[in-house]
N, C-alpha and C positions, 0 to 999 in steps of 0.2 A: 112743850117744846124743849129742843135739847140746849145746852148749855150754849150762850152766844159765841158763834165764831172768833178766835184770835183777827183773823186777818183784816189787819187795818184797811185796808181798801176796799173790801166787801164791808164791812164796817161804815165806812164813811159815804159811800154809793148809798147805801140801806138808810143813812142818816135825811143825805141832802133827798132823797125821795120822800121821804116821811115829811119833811119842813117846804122842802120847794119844788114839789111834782111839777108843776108845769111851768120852773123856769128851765133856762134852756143851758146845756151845760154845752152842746161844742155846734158852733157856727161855722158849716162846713163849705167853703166857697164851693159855687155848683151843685150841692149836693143841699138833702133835704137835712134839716137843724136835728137834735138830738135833743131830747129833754131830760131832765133826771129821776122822772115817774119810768118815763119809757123804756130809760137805757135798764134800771134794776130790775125791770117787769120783764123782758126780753132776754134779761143771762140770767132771770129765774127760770124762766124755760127754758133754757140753753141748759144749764148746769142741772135741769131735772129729766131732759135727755139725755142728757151724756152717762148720770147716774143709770137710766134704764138700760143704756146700751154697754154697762159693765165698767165704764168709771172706776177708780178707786184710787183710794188714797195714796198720791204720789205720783198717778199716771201722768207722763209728762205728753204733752199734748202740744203741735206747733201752731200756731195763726197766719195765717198768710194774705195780708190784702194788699192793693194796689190803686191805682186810679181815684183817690182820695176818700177812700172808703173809710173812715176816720172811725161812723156810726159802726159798721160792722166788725170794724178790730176793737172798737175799745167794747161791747156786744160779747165777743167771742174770751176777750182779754179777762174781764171778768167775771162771763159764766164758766171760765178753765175753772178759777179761784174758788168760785162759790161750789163747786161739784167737788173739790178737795186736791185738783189735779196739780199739775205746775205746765206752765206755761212757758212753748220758747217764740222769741219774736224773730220772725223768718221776714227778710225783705223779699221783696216780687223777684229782683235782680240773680237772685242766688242762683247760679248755675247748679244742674243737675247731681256733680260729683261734689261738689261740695256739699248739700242739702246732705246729699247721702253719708257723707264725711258727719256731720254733723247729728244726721238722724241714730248715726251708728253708735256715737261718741256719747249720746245721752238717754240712748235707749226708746227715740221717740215714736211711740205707737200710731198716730195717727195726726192729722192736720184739717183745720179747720179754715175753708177759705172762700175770698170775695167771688168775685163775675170769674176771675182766673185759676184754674185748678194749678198746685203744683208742678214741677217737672216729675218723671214719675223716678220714684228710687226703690229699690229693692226692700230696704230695709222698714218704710213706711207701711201699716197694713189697710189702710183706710182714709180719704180722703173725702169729706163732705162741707156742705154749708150752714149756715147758722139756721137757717130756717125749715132745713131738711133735717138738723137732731133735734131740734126744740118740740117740746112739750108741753104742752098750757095746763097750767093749774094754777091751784089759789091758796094752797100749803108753801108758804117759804122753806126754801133749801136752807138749812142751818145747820151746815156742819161743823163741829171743832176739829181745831187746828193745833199742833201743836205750834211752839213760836220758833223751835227751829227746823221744823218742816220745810222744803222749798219752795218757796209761792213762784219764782219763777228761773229763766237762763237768760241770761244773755252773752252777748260776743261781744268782745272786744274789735276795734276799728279795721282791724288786720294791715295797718302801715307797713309795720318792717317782716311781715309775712303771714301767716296765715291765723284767721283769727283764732282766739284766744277764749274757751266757755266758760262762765264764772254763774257758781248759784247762789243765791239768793233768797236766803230762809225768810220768813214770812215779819219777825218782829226788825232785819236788818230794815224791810222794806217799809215798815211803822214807822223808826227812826228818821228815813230818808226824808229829803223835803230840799227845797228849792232857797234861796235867798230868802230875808224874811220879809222883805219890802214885796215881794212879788206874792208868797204863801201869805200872808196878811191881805192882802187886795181884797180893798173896799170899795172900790169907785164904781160909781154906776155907769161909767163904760167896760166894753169888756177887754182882755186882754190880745193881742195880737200874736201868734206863731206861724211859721214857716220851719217843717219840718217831715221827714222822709219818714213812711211807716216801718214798720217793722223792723227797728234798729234800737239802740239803749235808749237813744232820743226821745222813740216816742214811746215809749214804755214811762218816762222819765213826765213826758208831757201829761198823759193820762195820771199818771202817778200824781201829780200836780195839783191837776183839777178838783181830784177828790181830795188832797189834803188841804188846799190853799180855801180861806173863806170862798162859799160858795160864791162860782160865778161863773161867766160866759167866754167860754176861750173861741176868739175866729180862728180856723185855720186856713193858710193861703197855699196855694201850690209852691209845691220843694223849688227855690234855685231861683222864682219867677220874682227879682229884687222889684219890677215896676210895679204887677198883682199886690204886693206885701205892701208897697207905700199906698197903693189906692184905695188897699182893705183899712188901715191906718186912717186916713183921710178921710174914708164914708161913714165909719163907725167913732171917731173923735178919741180914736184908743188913749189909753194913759200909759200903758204896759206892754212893752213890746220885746217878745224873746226869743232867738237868730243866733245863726253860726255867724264867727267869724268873716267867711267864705262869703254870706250874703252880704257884708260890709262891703266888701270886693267890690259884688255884681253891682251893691243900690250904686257905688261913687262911678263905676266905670261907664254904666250906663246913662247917666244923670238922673238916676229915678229920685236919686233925693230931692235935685230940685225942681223937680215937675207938678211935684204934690206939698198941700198943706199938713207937715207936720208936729208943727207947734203945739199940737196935742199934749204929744208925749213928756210924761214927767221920768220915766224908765225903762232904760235900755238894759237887759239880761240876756248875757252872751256866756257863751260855753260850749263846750268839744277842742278846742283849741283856742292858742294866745289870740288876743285883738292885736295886732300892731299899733302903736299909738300913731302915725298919722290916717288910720281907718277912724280912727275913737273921737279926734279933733275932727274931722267929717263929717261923722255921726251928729256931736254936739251943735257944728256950725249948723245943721239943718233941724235940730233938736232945741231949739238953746234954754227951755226948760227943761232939758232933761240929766238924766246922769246914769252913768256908762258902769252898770255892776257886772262886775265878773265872778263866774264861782270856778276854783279851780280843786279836782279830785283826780280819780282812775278809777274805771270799772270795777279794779279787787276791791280799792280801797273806802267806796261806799258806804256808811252814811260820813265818815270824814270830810272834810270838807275845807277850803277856807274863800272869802267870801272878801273883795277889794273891789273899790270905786275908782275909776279910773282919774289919775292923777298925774298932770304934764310932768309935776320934779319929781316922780316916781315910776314912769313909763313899763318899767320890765318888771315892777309890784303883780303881785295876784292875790294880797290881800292877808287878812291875820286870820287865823284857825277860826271857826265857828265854836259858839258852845260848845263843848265834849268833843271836841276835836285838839288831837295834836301833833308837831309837826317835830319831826327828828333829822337832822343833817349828817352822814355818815361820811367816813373814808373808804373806801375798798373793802376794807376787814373790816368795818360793823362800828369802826368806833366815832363817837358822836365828836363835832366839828364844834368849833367856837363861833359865833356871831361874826358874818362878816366874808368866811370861807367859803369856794362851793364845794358841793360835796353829790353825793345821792340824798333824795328827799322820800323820806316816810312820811304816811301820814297810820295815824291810830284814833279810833270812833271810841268813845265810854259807851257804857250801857246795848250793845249792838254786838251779837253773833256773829262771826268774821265771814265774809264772803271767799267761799273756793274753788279754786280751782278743780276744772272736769279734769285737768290734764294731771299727769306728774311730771311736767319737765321741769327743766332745769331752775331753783333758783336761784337769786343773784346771792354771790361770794359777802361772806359775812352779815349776815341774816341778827341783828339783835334781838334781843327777846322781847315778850311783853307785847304779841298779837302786832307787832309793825305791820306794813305792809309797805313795799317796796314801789311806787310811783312808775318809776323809770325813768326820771326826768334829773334833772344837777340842779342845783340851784344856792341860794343861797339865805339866812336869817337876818335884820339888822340887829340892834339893840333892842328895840321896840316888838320884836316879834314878829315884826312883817315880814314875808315870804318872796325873795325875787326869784322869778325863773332864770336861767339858765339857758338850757335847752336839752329839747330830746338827746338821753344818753345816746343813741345811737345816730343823733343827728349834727352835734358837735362835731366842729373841725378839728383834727388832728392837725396842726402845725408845727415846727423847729421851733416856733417861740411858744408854744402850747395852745391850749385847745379854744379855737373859736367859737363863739355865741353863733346859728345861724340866724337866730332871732333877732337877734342885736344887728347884724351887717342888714338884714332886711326892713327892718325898721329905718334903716338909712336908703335905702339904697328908694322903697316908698315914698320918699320924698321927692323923687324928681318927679317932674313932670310931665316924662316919656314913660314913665312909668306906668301899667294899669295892675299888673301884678306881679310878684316874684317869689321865689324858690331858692332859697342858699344851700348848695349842698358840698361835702365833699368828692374828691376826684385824686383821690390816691395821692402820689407823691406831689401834685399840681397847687395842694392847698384849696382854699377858696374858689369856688364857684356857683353862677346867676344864672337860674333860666328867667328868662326876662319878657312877659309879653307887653309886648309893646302898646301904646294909651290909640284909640280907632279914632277914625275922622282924622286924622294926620295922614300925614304925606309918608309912605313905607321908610323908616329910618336907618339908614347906611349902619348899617352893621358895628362899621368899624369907628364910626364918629360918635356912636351910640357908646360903644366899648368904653372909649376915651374918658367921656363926657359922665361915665358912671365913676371913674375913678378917677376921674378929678372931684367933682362931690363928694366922695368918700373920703378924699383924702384929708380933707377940715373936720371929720370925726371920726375919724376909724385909724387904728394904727395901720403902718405899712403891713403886715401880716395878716392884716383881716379885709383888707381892701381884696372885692375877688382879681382874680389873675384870668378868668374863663367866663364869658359869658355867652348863654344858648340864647336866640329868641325863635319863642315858640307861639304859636295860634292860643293856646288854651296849657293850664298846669294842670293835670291830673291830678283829680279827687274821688277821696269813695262818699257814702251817702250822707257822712256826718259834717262834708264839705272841709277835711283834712286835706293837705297835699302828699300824695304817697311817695314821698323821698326818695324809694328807692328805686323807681322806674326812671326820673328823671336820672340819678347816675345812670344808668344802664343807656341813657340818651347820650352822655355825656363821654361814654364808653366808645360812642359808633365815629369810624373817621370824619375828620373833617368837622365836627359837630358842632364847635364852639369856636369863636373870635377873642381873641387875648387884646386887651388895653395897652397902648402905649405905658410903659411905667411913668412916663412922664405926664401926662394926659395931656401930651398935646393931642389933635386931630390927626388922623391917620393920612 
């Protein structure tokens, strides 16, 4: 047999099959369970098809499933890796020009998918199933790998435009690993997630399972906060890991308090900040639990840093993880003192840097020593802990200087009439709220609404960050990682008539 494969994930699939064939690695609501005999038996066929069919080393190959086909992408995900390919993780939602955008950009030969074929793009030459290229045999695929070879792609979130390809050599993705309270899981219940296929997420989830002690991940449907509490509640979970975004849906809908969740000893959240009145929500229907946050960026992977959510440190994301480290810059590159915001780098030891497909632009003053530039502001204290800030592109530009949107939303979540919100910029106007309004209530006067938000802000927010604009709208636009995409709401915020301005006094209109 030829020398063992580099690739950690092929690696540790080959492991947990060898030790615990017929436990069960992903519990897929609706769908039939996954074992970890089945899953390595099944992208050994895969990847011993894909070799007959011309395969080679580097062929980048996309996945595309849908409908909670969890079994068939993490299937297809792995037998990419084991055939030598690289893998990109394609959501179901991708419209046709961009797939093609994307299939262009990475040179991708062919696509590999669930019950739903692709849209079809030019550049694509081949389009099948997992069970139409598989192969049955009894010879394991064992190819070597080099370690910076690319095991796979992914896309950044595409917020402030269009997404962003980053690769991922095979030992960056060895490195990678999750919180260690969550990669450590020993409990004899299994873990709980709610999460969209074919995004970093779940590449990140799968990625998970194989490195974290072996065990049973449920998966719930994307966005469904009541499904995720009942999947919680039937199964006695201890580990439950969710966007921001589903903190939203569980408090807005009351799904926290419908179900028994006292289970949970750990909540792990990430793709975006928690607000802290989401976190104190979480906790009150949790109250054995605790609220870990891992905050990085797509480039900047396996970096990391890793904070427990904490009421006298609200806007915290926690202190560097091992071989992780974090640099505070000014404009021109040069490093900030304790305390200052600035741009946040983050830098991984031991870990080949993730690149970019693209060669656009980077950001102005670039320090040396493999950085990698965030995009985010923020700031360090004495202790090393990391505050955010906010999205560089999502701070308020104001006459007294630049607002936290994060900060004004974190306030403004406190009301009452609140179910969700959106702080964005609005050109010369300063501050502005898309604001949807808390259901089962009585439709709230616009303009008493208006008041009534900056009168509460006004006991902790300076007069400059109190908004001057608030939208209310049905629903904030999100893409699949459950981010809010900022920049459509300006362009809301853009159309006449759009928004109601606060008495500056807050009386009632």
């Amino acid at each position: 047999m030829a020398e063992r494969a580099f690739s950690y994930l092929t690696d540790q699939l080959r492991s947990h099959a060898r030790l615990h064939p017929d436990r069960t690695a992903l519990v897929v609501d609706g769908r039939p369970d996954l074992r970890y005999g089945e899953w390595d038996r099944r992208s050994e066929d895969l990847a011993r098809g894909l070799l007959a069919a011309g395969t080679a080393r580097g062929t980048r190959i996309g996945i595309f499933f849908g409908d909670m086909d969890w079994a068939g992408y993490a299937v297809a995900y792995l037998g990419v890796l084991k055939a030598g390919g690289t893998v990109l993780h394609l959501p179901v939602r991708l419209p046709a020009d961009e797939l093609e955008r994307r299939a262009r950009q990475c040179g991708m030969t062919g696509v590999i998918h669930g019950r739903t074929a692709p849209p079809a793009a030019p550049s694509v030459t081949w389009t099948d199933t997992v069970d139409a290229l598989s192969v049955a045999g009894h010879t394991p695929v064992d190819l070597v790998h080099a370690p910076d070879d690319a095991a796979e792609i992914v896309y950044s979130s595409g917020t402030t435009g269009l997404a962003r390809g980053v690769i991922v050599p095979h030992q960056n993705l060895a490195t990678a690993g999750g919180p260690r309270s969550v990669m450590a899981h020993d409990e004899p219940t299994p873990m709980v997630a709610s999460v969209h296929l074919g995004i970093t997420a779940s590449a990140t989830t799968v990625s998970m399972v194989l490195n974290a002690t072996p065990t049973t991940l449920v998966l719930a449907p994307p966005g469904d906060a009541d499904r995720l509490c009942a999947l919680i509640e039937q199964h006695a979970a201890s580990t439950v890991m969710m966007t921001p975004h589903l903190a939203v849906a569980m408090t807005r809908d009351g799904a926290l308090h419908r179900h028994d969740l006292t289970s949970v000893t750990t909540v792990a959240t990430a793709s975006a900040f928690l607000h802290p009145p989401l976190a104190r929500a979480l906790l009150t229907a949790m109250p054995k639990a605790r609220v870990i946050g891992a905050y990085s960026a797509s480039q900047a992977k396996p970096a990391v840093t890793i904070g427990t959510f904490d009421p006298e440190r609200p806007l915290s994301v926690g202190r560097p993880a091992p071989g992780t480290h974090v640099l505070i810059t000014d404009r021109h590159g040069a490093a900030l003192p304790a305390g200052q915001v600035g741009r946040i780098w983050l830098r991984a030891d031991g870990a080949p840097p993730r690149d970019r497909l693209d060669a656009g632009p980077e950001a102005d003053g670039v320090p040396e020593g493999g950085w990698c530039d965030t995009g985010d502001l923020g700031h360090v204290d004495d202790d090393g802990e990391l505050y955010l800030f906010d999205r560089e592109t999502d701070a308020v530009p104001t006459a007294h200087g630049l607002v936290s949107s994060l900060r004004v939303e974190s306030v403004l979540y406190d009301h009452e009439a609140v179910a969700d919100v959106a702080v964005v910029a609005t050109g010369t106007d300063g501050v502005a709220a898309a604001v949807v309004p808390v259901a089962g209530q009585a439709a709230p006067d616009p303009d008493r609404l208006c008041a009534a938000l900056a009168d509460r802000a006004a006991g902790t927010l300076a007069p400059h960050e109190i908004p001057t604009r608030v939208l209310l709208v049905d629903e904030l636009p999100r893409n699949d990682l459950g981010k809010v995409v900022k920049r459509l709401i300006r362009d809301r915020f853009r159309a006449p008539s759009a928004a109601h301005r606060p008495d500056p006094t807050g009386a009632p209109a």
